[in-house]
TIGU-136785 format. One line per 8 residues: number of its first residue (from 1); their letters; for each residue x, y, z of C-alpha. Coordinates in Angstrom, 2 decimals. Layout:
residues N
NUM	A	X,Y,Z | ...
This chain:
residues 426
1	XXXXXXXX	-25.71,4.89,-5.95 | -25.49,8.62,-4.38 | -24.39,9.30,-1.23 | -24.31,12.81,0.74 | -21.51,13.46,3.72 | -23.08,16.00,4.95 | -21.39,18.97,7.32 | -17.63,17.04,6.74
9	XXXXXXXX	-14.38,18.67,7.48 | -11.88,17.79,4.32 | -8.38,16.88,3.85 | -7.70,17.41,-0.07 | -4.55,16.40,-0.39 | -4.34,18.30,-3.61 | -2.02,20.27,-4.85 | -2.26,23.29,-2.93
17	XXXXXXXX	-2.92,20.99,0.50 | -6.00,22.42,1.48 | -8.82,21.98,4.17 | -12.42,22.59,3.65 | -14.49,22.51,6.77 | -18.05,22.27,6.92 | -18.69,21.15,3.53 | -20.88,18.33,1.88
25	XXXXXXXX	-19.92,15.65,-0.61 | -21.83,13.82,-3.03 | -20.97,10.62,-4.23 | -22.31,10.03,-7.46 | -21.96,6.41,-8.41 | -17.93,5.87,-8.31 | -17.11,9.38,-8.38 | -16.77,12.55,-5.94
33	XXXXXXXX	-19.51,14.63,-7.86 | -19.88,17.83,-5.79 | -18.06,19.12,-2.99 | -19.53,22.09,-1.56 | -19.86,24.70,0.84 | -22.70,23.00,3.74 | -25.66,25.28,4.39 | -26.30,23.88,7.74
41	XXXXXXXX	-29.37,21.94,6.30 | -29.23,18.57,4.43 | -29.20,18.83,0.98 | -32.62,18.10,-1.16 | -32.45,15.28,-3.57 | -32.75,11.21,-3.52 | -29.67,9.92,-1.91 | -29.06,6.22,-0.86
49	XXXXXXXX	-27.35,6.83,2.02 | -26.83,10.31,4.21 | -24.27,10.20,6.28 | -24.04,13.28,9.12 | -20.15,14.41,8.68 | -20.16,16.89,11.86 | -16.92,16.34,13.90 | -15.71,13.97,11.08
57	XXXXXXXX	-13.30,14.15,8.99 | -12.87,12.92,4.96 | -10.05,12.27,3.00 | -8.81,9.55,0.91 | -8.34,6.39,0.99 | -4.84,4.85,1.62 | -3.08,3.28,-0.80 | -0.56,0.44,0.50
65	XXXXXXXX	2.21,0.16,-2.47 | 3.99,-3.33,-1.13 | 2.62,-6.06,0.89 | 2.31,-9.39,0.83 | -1.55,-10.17,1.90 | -1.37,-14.10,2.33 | 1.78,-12.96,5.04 | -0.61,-12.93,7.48
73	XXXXXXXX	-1.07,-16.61,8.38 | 3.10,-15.61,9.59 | 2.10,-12.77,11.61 | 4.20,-13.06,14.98 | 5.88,-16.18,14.11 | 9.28,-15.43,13.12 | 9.94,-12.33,15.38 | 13.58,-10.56,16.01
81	XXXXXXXX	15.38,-11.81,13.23 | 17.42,-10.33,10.28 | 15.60,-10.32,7.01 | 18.03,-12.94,5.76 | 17.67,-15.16,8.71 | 13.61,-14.42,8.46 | 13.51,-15.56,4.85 | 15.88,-18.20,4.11
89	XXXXXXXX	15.25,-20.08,7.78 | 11.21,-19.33,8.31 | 9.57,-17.52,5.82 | 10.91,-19.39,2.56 | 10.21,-22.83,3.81 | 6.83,-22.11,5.78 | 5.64,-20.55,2.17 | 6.27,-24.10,0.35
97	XXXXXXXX	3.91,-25.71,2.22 | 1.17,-22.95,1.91 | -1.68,-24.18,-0.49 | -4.91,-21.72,-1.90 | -7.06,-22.48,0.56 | -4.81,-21.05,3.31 | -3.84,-17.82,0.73 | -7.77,-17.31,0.63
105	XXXXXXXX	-7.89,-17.23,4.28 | -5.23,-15.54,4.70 | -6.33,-12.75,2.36 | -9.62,-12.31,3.55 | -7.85,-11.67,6.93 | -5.59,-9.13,5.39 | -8.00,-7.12,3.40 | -10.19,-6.64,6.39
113	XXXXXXXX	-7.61,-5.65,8.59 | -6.62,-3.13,5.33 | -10.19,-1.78,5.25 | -10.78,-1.28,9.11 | -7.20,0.89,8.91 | -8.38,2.92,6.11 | -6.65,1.32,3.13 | -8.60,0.99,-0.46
121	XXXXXXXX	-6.22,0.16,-2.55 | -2.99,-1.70,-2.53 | -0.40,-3.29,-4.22 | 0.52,-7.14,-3.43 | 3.22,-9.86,-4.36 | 2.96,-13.64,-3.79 | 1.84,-16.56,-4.53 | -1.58,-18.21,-5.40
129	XXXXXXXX	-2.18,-14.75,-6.31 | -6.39,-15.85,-7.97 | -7.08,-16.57,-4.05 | -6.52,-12.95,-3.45 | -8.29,-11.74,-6.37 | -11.27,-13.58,-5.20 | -11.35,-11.63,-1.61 | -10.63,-8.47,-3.59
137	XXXXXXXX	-14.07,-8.79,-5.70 | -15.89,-10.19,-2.45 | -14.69,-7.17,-0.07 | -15.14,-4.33,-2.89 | -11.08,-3.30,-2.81 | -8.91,-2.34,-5.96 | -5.67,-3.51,-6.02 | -2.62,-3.99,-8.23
145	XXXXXXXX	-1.75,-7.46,-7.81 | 1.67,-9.83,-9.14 | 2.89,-13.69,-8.88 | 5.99,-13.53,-6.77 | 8.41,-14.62,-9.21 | 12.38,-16.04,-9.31 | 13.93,-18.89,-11.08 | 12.42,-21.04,-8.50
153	XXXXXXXX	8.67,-20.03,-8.10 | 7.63,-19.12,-11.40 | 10.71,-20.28,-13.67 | 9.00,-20.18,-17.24 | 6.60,-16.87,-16.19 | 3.64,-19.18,-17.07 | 1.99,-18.05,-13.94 | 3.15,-14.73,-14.20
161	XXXXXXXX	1.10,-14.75,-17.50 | -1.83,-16.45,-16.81 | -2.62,-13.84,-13.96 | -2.38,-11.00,-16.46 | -4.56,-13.10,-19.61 | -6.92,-13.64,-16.22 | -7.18,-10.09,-15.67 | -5.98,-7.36,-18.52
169	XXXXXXXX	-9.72,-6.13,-18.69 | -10.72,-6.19,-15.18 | -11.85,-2.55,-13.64 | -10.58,-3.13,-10.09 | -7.57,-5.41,-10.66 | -4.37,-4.27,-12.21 | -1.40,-6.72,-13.15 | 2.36,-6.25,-12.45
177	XXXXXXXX	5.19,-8.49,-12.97 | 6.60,-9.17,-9.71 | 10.05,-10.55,-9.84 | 11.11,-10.87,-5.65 | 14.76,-9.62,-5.76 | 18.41,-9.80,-7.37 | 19.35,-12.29,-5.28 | 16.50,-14.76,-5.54
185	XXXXXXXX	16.76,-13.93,-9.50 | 19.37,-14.78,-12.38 | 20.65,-11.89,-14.85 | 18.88,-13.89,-17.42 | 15.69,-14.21,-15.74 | 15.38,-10.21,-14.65 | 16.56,-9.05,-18.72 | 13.29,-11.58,-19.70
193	XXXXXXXX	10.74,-9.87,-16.84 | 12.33,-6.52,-18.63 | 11.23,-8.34,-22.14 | 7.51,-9.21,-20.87 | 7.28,-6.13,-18.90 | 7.80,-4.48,-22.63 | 5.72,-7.25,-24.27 | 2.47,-6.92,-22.46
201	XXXXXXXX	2.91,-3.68,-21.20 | 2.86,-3.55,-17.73 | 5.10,-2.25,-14.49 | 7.03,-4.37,-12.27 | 7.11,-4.73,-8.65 | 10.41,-5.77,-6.72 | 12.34,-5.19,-3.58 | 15.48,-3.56,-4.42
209	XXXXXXXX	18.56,-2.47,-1.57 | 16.53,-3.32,0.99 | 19.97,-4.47,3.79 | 23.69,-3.63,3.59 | 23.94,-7.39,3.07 | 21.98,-7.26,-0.35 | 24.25,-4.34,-1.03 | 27.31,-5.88,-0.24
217	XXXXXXXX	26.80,-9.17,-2.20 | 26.06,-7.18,-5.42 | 28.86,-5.09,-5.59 | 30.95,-7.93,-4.55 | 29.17,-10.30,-7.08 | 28.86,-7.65,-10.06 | 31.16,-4.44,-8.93 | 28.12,-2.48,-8.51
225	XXXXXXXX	25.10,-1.45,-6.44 | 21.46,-3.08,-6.79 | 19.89,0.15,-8.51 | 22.95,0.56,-10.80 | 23.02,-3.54,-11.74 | 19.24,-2.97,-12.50 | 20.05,0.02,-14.54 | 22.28,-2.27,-16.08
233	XXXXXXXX	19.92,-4.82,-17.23 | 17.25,-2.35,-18.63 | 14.41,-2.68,-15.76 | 14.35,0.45,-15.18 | 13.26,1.26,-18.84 | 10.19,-0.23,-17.68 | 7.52,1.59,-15.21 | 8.92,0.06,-11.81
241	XXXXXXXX	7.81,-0.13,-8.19 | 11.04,-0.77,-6.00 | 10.27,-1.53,-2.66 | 12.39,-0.51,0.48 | 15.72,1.20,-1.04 | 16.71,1.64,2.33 | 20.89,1.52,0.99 | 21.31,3.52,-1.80
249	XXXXXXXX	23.86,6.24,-2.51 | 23.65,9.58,-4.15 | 24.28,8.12,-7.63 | 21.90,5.50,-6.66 | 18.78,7.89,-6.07 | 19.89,9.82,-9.33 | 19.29,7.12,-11.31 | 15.94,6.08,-9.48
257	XXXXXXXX	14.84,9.98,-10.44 | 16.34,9.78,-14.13 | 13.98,6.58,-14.84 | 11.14,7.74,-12.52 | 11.21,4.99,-10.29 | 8.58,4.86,-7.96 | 9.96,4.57,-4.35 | 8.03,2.49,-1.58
265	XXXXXXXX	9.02,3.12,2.30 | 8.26,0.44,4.21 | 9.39,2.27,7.70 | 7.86,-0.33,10.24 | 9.12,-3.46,8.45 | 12.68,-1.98,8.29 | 12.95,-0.52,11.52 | 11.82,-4.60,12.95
273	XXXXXXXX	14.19,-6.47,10.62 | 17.13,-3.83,11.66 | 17.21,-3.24,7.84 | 17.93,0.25,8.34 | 16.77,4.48,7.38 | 15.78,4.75,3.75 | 17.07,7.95,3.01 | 13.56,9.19,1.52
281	XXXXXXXX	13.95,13.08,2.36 | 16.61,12.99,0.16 | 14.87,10.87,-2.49 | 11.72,13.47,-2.22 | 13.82,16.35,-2.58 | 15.64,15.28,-5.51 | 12.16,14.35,-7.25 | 11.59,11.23,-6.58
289	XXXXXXXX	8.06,10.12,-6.41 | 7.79,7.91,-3.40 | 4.93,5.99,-1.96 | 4.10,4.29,1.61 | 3.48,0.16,2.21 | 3.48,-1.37,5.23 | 5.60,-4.71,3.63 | 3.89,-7.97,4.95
297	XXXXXXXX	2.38,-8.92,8.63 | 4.72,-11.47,8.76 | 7.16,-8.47,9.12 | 5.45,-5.66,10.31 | 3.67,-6.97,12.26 | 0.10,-4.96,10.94 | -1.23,-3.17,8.15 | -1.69,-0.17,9.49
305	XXXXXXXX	-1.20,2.68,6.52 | -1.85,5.29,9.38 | 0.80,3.85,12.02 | 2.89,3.80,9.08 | 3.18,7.72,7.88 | 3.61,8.56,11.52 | 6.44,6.33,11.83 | 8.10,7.57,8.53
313	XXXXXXXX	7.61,10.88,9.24 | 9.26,10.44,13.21 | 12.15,8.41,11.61 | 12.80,11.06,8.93 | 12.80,13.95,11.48 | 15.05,12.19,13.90 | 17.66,10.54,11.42 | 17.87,13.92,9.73
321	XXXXXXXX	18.28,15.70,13.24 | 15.48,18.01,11.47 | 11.96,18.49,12.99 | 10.51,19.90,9.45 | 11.60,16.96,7.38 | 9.14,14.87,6.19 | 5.29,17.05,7.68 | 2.61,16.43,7.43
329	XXXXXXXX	1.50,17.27,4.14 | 4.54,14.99,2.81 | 2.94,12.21,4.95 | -0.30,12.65,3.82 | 0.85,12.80,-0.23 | 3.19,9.85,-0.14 | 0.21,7.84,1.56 | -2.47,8.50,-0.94
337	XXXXXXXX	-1.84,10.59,-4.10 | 2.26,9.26,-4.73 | 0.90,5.68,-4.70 | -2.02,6.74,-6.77 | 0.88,7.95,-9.38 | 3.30,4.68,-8.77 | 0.33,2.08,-9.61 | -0.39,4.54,-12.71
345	XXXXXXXX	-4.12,5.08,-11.46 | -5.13,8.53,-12.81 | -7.97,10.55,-10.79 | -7.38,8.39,-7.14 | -6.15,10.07,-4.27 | -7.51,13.19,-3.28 | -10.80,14.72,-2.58 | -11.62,16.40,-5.85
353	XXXXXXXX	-14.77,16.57,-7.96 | -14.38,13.81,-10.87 | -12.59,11.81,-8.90 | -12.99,7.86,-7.56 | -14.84,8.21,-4.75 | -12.40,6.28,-2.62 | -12.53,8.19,0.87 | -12.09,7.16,4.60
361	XXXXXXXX	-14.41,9.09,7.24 | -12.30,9.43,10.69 | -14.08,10.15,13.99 | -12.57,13.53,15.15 | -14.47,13.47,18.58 | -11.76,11.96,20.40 | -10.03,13.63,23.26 | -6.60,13.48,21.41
369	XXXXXXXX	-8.47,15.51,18.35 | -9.02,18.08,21.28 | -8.03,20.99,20.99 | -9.25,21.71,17.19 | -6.12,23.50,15.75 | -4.33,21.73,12.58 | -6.96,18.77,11.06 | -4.05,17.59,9.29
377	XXXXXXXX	-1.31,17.10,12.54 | -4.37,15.57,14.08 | -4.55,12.50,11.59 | -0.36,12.13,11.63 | 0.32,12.84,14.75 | -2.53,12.05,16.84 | -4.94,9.75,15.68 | -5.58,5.98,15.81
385	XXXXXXXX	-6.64,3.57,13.01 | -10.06,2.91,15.05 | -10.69,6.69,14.84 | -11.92,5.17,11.11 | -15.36,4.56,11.42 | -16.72,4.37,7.55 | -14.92,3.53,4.72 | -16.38,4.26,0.79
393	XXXXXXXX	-14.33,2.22,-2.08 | -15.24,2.74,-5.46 | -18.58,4.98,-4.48 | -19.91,2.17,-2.14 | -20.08,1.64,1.34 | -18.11,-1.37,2.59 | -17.55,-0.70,6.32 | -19.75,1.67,8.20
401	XXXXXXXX	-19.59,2.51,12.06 | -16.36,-0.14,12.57 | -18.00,-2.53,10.99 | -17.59,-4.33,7.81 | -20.57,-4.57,5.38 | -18.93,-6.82,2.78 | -17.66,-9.57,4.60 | -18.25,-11.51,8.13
409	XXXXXXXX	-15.03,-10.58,10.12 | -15.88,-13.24,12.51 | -16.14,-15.98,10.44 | -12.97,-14.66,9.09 | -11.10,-14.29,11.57 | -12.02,-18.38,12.76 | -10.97,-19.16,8.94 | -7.70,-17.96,9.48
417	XXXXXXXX	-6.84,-19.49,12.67 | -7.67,-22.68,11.16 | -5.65,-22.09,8.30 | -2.67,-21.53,10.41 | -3.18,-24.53,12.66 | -3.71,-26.18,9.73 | -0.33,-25.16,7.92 | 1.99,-25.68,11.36
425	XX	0.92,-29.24,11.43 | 2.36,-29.74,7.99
């Protein structure tokens, strides 16, 4: 498969941030294989697919480091609630009476949604986690995937296992172990995730200080903080993805730095469950690597990667009373290349030769694109998810012109609503 963007304007999002305008790519098979200077005339050569780049933009692809795709058979049903209230009194029973059927609807709902907002790869926790797996291969997505796991869901790991024995050798699939939190987890059960994490070599995925309330119970339970009980129990000897940190102290983010912990913001989740600020300018300045997700619909209420950087970058500026904290270049890294470095996926998230060709083409002939001054304020600032006309995963086209090549939204989209009538009535 080659393809040819001709005449594109380019947001890297290497290291030295830069923008290329008027230049071609070729996509050879699932790689960027030439990025050059456009002549004005379309290149010579056999090419699948041409695609006429001229007030476009290309960059990468988002990568979403924490959701929850089945989460959206919940979207708008538990609304203005604490996240302890959400869980304990909607979410956790609604999700025992969920079956695969409804996760594979559910999924297929999500991943579209992900593609038409310029996501192409992400990084999921839940249950009946081979439903998702099968939308994954049917839409043409990568994705890190893990069994939601505490004493109660998964109490002897076997599913935990059986997802990674399923999938160790697959391409597009990547396995975590995905243990939910401290407090839906015993000591003993977290110190055995650390053993398997060791065992079969591979990260895991949890939510970690995400409320005051979390907080409070830990030091009250064990005398100290989340991160520093972790610490404690060896996790963080392991390659982890710790989702929210919105409460952590100074001592707190030193320790996420010393064992590289990979930081996800989830800005629009917190900000609706009145979790609170994650203090990520602080984590970013002391080193941390840290990566964007947009948490579940069921608390979000989207999966909107774009609507998400703006938002972190807004809450940053304002909670830090400083208008440079947290630009656009930040924005852009911690939604592509930092979660291309958290899921430990080398040669993903910028717009380099030899790299997967995993790129989002954004129509920049709106009037909010007008005037042309800085391509890259344009995308945080001003532009919309639907600006994203044609997304390329893995070197192939799977949505072109708003629509989606892959799968039939429509038929989707009636899927789901049936699977939600379907799981009320229970």
């Amino acid at each position: 498969m080659r393809i040819l963007l001709n005449n594109a304007d380019i947001v890297t999002v290497n290291e030295e941030n830069e923008v290329l305008k008027g230049y071609d790519i070729i996509v050879e098979e699932n790689k960027i294989g030439v990025i050059k200077q456009s002549s004005g005339f379309l290149l010579q050569g056999e090419f699948n697919e041409v695609i006429d780049c001229t007030n476009k933009i290309v960059m990468p692809g988002f990568i979403n480091c924490h959701t929850h795709t089945p989460m959206t058979l919940f979207r708008n049903y538990a609304d203005d609630l604490n996240l302890h209230d959400w869980l304990y009194k909607n979410m956790f029973p609604l999700e025992e009476k969920l079956t695969p059927d409804m996760c594979y609807a559910a999924s297929k709902l999500s991943i579209i949604e992900m593609i038409k907002t310029g996501t192409t790869t992400f990084n999921d926790m839940y249950f009946y986690m081979n439903e998702t797996e099968r939308v994954i291969g049917e839409a043409g997505m990568m994705a890190m995937i893990g069994v939601s796991a505490s004493n109660k869901t998964d109490p002897d790991f076997k599913k935990s296992i059986m997802l990674y024995e399923k999938f160790k050798d697959n391409k597009n699939i990547k396995i975590n172990l995905a243990p939910h939190s401290i407090y839906t987890c015993t000591e003993k059960y977290l110190k055995n995730i650390c053993n398997l994490s060791k065992e079969y070599n591979i990260p895991v995925h949890i939510h970690v200080s995400e409320t005051k309330k979390e907080v409070e119970d830990c030091i009250r339970e064990n005398g100290i903080t989340p991160v520093k009980y972790l610490e404690s129990l060896g996790l963080f000897d392991r390659p982890v993805i710790a989702a929210h940190c919105v409460h952590v102290t100074d001592d707190d983010i030193d320790i996420l730095k010393r064992y590289n912990v990979n930081v996800v913001h989830n800005p629009a989740s917190n900000m609706k469950l009145a979790s609170g600020i994650a203090p990520i300018t602080k984590m970013i300045d002391k080193g941390v690597n840290v990566c964007l997700g947009t948490d579940g619909a069921g608390s979000n209420n989207n999966l909107d990667m774009l609507k998400e950087l703006r938002m972190a970058s807004y809450l940053q500026k304002v909670s830090s009373y400083d208008p440079t904290a947290f630009n656009v270049d930040t924005a852009l890294k911690v939604a592509t290349v930092n979660g291309a470095k958290a899921l430990g996926i080398e040669n993903l998230g910028q717009v380099k030769e030899g790299y997967k060709a995993d790129l989002i083409i954004i129509d920049a002939n709106k009037t909010y694109y007008y005037p042309k001054t800085n391509i890259k304020s344009q995308i945080v600032y001003s532009g919309n998810a639907e600006d994203i006309e044609t997304v390329i995963i893995n070197g192939k086209i799977v949505m072109k012109g708003r629509q989606m090549l892959t799968m039939d939204e429509e038929k989707v989209k009636y899927e789901a609503q049936k699977a939600y009538e379907k799981l009320i009535e229970n």
